[in-house]
C-alpha positions as CSV (number, residue, x, y, z in Angstrom):
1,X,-5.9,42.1,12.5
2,X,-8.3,40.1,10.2
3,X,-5.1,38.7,8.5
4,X,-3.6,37.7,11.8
5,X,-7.2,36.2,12.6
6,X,-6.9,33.8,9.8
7,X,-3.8,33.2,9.4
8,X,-4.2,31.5,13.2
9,X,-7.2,29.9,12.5
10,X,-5.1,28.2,9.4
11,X,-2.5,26.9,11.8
12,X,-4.2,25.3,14.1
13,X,-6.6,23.4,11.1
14,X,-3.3,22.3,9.8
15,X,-1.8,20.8,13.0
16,X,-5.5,19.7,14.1
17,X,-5.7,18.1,10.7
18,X,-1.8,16.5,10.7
19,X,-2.4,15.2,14.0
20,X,-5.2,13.4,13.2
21,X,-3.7,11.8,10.4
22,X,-0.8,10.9,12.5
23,X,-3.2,9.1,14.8
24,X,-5.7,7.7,12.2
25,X,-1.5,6.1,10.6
26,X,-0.6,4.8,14.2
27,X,-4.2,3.3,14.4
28,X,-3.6,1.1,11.5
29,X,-0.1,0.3,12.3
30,X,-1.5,-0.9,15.4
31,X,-4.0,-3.2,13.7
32,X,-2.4,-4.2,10.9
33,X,0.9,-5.3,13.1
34,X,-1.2,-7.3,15.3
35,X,-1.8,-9.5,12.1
36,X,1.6,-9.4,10.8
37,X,2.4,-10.9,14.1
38,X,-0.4,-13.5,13.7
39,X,0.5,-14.7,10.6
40,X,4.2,-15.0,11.4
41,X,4.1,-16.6,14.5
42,X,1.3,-19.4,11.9
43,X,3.9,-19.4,9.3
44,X,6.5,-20.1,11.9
45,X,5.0,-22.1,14.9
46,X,7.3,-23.1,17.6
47,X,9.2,-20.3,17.5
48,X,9.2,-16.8,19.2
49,X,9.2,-14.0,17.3
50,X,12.5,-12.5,18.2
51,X,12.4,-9.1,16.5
52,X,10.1,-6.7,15.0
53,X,10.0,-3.9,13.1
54,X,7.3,-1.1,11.4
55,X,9.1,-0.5,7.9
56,X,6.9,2.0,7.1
57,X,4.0,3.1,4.7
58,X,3.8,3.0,0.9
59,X,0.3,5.2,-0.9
60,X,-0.3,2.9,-3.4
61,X,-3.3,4.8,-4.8
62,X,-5.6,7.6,-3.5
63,X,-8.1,5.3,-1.3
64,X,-4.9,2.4,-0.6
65,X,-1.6,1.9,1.1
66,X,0.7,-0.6,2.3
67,X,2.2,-1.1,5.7
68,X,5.4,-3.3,5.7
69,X,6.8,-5.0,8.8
70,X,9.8,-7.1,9.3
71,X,10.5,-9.8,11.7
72,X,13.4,-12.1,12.7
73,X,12.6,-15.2,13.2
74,X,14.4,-18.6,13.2
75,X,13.1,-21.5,11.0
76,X,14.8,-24.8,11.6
77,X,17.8,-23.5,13.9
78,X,18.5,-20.8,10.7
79,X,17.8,-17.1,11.3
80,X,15.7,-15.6,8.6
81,X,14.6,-12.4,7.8
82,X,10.3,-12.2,7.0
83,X,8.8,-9.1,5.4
84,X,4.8,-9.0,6.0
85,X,3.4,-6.4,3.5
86,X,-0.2,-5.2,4.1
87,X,-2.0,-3.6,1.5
88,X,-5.4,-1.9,3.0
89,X,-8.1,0.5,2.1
90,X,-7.4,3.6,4.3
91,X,-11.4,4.7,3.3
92,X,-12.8,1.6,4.2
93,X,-10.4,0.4,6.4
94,X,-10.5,-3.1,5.1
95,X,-7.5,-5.7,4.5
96,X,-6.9,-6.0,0.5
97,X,-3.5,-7.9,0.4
98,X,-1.3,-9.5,2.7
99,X,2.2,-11.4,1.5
100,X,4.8,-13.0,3.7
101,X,8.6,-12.7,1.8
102,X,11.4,-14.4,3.0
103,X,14.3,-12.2,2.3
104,X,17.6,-13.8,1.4
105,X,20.3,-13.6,3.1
């Protein structure tokens, strides 16, 4: 029975402790794609930001990650493809990096 006990108790600290990690995750990417979008629609003024997509995260080192996005934008009549990478403190939750890539196409 004590087994059993703990063995329950251990399941629901697991799945407490993955779903807040999954919310703490879709906080960020929240944030830090509100920025990407900022700095796309600066790098790119005049022109709507047609598409937009969460790439995913990179761990970069215990305390830091990197959220990349990518957009489509157009740039002159030409349709380009932007990367935004953003490399943040997931202790402090403070911006470190941010780069803008065009990506050839």
């Amino acid at each position: 029975m004590k087994k059993l006990q703990l063995s329950f108790m251990a399941f629901f600290i697991l799945v407490f402790f993955g779903m807040s990690q999954a919310h703490a995750e879709r906080i960020d990417y929240e944030k830090y794609g509100k920025i990407a979008i900022a700095v796309v629609k600066a790098d790119y003024p005049g022109e709507p930001v047609t598409e937009y997509q969460y790439l995913g995260r990179e761990k970069i080192t215990v305390t830091d990650v990197q959220d990349s996005f990518q957009f489509a934008v157009k740039d002159e009549g030409k349709q380009k493809s932007v990367v935004v990478k953003v490399k943040h403190s997931i202790q402090s939750n403070k911006l470190l990096q941010l780069t803008v890539e065009e990506m050839k196409q």
